[in-house]
C-alpha positions as CSV (number, residue, x, y, z in Angstrom):
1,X,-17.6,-21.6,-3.5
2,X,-16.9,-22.6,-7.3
3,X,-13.6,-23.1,-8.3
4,X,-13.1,-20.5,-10.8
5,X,-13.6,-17.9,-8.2
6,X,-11.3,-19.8,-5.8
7,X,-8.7,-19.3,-8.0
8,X,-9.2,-15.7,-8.7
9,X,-9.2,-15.0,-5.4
10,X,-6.0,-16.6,-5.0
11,X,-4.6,-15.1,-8.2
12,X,-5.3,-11.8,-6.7
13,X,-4.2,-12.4,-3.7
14,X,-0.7,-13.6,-5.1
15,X,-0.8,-10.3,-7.4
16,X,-1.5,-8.2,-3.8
17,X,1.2,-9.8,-2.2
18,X,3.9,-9.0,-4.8
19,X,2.8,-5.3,-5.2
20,X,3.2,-5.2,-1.1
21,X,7.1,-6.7,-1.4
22,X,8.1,-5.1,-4.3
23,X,7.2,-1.4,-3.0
24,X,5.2,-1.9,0.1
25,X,1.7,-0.7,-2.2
26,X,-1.5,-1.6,0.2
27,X,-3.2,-5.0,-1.2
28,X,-6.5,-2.6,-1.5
29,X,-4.7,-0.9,-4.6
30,X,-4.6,-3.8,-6.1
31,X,-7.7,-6.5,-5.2
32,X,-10.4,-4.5,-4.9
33,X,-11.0,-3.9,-8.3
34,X,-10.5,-7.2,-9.4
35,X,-13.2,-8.4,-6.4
36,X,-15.9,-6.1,-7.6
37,X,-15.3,-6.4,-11.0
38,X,-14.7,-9.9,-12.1
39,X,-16.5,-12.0,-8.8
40,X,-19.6,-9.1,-8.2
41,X,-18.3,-8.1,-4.6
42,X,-19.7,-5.2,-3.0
43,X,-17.1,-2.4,-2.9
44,X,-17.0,-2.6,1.2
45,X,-16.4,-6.4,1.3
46,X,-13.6,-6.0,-1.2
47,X,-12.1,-3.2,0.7
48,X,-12.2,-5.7,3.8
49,X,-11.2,-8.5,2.2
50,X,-7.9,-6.6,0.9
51,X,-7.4,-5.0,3.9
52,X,-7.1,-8.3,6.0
53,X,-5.1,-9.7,3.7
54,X,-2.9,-6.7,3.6
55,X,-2.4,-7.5,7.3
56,X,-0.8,-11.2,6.4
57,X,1.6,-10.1,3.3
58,X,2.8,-7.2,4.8
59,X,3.3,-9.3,8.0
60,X,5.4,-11.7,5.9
61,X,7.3,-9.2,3.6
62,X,8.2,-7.4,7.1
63,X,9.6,-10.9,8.3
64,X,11.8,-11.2,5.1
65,X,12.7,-7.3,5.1
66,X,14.1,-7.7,8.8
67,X,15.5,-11.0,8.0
68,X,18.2,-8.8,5.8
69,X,18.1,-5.8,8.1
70,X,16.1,-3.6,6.1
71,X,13.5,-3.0,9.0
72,X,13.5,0.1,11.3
73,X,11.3,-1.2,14.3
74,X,11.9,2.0,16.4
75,X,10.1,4.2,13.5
76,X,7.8,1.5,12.7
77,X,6.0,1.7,16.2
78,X,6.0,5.5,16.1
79,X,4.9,6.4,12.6
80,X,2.2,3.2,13.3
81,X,0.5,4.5,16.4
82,X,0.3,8.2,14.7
83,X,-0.7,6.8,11.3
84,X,-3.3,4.5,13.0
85,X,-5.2,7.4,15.5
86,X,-5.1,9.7,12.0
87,X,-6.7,7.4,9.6
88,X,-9.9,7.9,11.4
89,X,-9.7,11.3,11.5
90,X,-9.2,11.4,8.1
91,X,-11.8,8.6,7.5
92,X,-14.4,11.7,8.6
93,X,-12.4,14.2,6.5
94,X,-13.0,11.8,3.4
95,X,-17.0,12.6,3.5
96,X,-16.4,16.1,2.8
97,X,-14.2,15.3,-0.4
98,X,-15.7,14.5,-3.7
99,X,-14.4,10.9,-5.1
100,X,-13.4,12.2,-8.1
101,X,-11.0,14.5,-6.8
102,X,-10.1,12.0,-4.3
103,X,-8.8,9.7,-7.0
104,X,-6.9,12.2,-9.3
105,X,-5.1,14.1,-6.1
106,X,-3.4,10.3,-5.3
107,X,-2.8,9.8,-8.7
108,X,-0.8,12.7,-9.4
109,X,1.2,12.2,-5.9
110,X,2.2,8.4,-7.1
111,X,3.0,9.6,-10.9
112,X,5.5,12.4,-9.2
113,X,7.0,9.7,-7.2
114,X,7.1,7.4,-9.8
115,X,9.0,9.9,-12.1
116,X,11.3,11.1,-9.1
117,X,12.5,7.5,-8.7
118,X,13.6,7.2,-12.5
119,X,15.0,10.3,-12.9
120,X,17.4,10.9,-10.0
121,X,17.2,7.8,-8.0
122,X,20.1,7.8,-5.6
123,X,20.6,11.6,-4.8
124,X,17.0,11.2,-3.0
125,X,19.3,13.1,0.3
126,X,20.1,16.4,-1.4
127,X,16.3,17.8,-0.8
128,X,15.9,20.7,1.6
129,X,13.3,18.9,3.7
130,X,15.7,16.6,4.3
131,X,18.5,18.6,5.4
132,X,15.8,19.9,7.6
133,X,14.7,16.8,9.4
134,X,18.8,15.4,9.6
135,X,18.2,15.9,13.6
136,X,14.9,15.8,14.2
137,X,13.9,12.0,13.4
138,X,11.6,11.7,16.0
139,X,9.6,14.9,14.8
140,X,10.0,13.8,11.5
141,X,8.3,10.3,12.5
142,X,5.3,12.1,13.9
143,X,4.6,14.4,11.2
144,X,4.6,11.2,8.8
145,X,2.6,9.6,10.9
146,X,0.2,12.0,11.1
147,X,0.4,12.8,7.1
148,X,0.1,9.2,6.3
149,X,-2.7,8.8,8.5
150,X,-4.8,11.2,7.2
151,X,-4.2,10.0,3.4
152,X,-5.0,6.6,4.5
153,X,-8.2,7.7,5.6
154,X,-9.0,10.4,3.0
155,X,-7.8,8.1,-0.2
156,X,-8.7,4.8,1.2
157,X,-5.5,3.8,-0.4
158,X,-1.8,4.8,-0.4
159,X,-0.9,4.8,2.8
160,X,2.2,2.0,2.1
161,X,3.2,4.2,-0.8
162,X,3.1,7.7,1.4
163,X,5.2,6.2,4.3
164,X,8.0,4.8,1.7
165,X,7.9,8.1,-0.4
166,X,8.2,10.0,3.0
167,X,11.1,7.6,4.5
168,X,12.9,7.8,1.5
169,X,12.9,11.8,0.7
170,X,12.3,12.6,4.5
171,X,14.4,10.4,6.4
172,X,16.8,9.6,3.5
173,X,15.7,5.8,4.2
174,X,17.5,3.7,1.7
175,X,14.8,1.9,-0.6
176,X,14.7,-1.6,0.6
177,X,14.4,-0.1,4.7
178,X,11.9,2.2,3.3
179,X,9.8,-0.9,2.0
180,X,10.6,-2.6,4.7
181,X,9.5,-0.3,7.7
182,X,6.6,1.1,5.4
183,X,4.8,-2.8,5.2
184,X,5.7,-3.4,8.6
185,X,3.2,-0.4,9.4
186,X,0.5,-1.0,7.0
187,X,0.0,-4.5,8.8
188,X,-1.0,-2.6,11.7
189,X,-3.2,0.1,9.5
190,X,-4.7,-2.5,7.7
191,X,-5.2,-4.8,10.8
192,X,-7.5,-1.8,12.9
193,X,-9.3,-0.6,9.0
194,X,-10.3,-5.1,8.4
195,X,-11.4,-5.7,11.9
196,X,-13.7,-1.8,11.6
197,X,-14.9,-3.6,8.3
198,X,-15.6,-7.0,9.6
199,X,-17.2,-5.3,12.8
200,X,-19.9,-3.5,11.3
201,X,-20.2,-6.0,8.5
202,X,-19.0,-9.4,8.5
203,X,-17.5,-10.7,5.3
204,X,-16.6,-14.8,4.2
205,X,-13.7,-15.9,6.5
206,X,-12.7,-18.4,3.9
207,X,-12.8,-15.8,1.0
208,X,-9.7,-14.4,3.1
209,X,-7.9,-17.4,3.6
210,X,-7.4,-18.0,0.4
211,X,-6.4,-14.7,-0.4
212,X,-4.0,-13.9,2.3
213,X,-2.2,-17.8,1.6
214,X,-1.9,-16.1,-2.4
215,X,-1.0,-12.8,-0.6
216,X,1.7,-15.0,1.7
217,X,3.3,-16.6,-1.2
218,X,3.4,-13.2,-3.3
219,X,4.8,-11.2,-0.8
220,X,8.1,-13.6,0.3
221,X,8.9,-14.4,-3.2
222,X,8.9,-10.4,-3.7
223,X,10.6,-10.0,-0.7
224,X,13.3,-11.7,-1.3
225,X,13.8,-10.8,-5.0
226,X,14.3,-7.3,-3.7
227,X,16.6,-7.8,-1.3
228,X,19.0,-9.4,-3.6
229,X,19.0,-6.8,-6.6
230,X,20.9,-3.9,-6.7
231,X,19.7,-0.5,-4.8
232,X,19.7,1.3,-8.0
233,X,17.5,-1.0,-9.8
234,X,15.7,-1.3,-7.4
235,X,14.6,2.3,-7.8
236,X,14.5,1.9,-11.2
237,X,11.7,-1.2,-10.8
238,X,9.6,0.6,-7.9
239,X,9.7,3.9,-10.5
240,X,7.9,2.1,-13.0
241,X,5.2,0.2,-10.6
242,X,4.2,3.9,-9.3
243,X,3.6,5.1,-13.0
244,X,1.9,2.6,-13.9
245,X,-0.2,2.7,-10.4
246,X,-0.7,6.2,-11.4
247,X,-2.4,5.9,-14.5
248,X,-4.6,3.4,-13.1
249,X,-6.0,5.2,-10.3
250,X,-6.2,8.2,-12.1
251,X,-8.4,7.0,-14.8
252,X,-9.6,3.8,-12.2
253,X,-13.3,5.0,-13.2
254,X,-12.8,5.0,-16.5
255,X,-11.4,1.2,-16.5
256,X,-14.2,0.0,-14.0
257,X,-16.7,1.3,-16.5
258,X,-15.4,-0.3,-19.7
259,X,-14.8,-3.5,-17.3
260,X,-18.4,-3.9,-16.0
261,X,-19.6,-3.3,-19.8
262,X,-17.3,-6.0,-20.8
263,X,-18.4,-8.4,-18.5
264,X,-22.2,-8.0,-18.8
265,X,-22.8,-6.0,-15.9
C-alpha cells in the first residue's frame, strides 16, 4: 500500500471518528465519499470499510460517553435489537426507492434537525409526541427502533443521527445521553451491515486497521471535548454539523461529479 493512501485512509478515519463523538453521525456519512473519490474504491468496499470502522469509534465514544454517565444501556439493547432486525427489512424496501429521492428525503430530515437545534435548543420537552411517550418508554424504544431500522436500511446512512434526533425530541434525552446511547447502538448496526459486506465480498483487512486506529483517536478526543462543554453549546455545535451534513447529502451527487472531474476520473 503507498503511503499517501495510508494516510488518507487514516485522515479519514480520524475525520469519521470525530463526526461519531461529536453527534453520534455513522462513519459511512463521512468516508465513503472520500474512499471512492480520492483512493478509486468501489462504492461497496467503501460502505464496508466505514461501516467496520464505525463499529470501533462508536465502540470507543460509547466507552467515554458511559465513562461520564451519559449512556442509557437499558435503551441501548432495546432500540439495538429492533433497529438491527429492521435494517434488513428496509435494506429490501431500499430497491423499490429511486436514489435520488433517497438522498434528498435524508437530507431534508438532517437540515430540519439541524435548524431545530439552533433555534430552540433546550425546550426540546415541550413537543406533543413527547408528552405522549412521558410513560410509555419502552413503547417508545420499540417504535425507534423500528423507525431507525428501516432508515438505516432505506438511506444507507443516518441511522446515528435518527436515534439521537428521536432520543432527544422523543424521549427528552439530554444531548450528550442522546449521543451517547445513539453510538452505542450503531456499533451494533454497523457490526451486523460490515460482517453482511465482508461476507459476500471480502475487503483489505489492513485498509480497516488503519482506519478504525484514525477512527479510535477521533472519536475519544471528541468524546471527551463534549462531555466537558456546556449542554447548550453543545446543541448549538451539533446544530451546525447537521446543516452542514444536510447540504452535503442533498446535493452529494452534485459534489461527487465535480470531484471525479477534478481528479481525472
Amino acid at each position: 500500500m503507498a503511503i499517501l493512501s495510508a494516510i488518507v485512509l487514516f485522515l479519514s478515519g480520524i475525520g469519521a471518528g470525530v463526526m461519531t463523538g461529536l453527534i453520534g453521525a455513522s462513519a459511512v456519512t463521512f468516508m465513503a465519499g472520500i474512499l471512492i473519490v480520492i483512493l478509486g474504491y468501489s462504492v461497496y468496499d467503501a460502505i464496508g470499510i466505514s461501516l467496520m470502522t464505525d463499529v470501533f469509534a462508536s465502540l470507543a465514544s460509547a466507552h467515554i460517553y458511559k465513562k461520564y454517565s451519559n449512556l442509557d444501556l437499558k435503551r441501548a439493547v432495546i432500540i439495538g435489537v429492533f433497529a438491527t432486525i429492521f435494517a434488513f427489512l428496509g435494506s429490501i424496501l431500499a430497491r423499490t426507492i429511486p436514489d435520488l429521492a433517497l438522498g434528498d428525503g435524508l437530507g431534508v430530515v438532517i437540515l430540519i434537525t439541524g435548524l431545530s437545534f439552533m433555534r430552540n435548543p433546550l425546550k426540546r420537552q415541550d413537543t406533543w409526541i413527547f408528552n405522549y411517550f412521558k410513560n410509555k418508554k419502552t413503547l417508545a424504544s420499540i417504535l425507534i427502533g423500528v423507525i431507525v431500522g428501516l432508515i438505516c436500511g432505506v438511506f444507507g446512512v443516518g441511522g446515528g443521527l435518527s436515534i439521537l434526533v428521536a432520543l432527544v425530541f422523543i424521549l427528552g434525552y439530554p444531548i450528550r445521553v442522546a449521543i451517547g446511547t445513539s453510538v452505542l447502538i450503531m456499533a451494533f448496526i454497523a457490526l451486523s451491515g460490515g460482517i453482511g459486506h465482508f461476507i459476500h465480498r471480502p475487503f483489505p483487512l489492513t485498509d480497516i486497521i488503519i482506519t478504525s486506529f484514525g477512527g479510535i483517536i477521533g472519536a475519544v478526543v471528541a468524546s471527551k471535548y463534549v462531555n466537558k462543554i456546556s449542554e447548550e453549546r453543545m446543541f448549538k455545535i451539533s446544530g451546525i454539523i447537521l446543516i452542514i451534513l444536510a447540504f452535503v447529502v442533498i446535493f452529494k451527487k452534485f459534489f461527487m461529479v465535480s470531484t471525479l472531474a477534478m481528479f481525472g476520473f
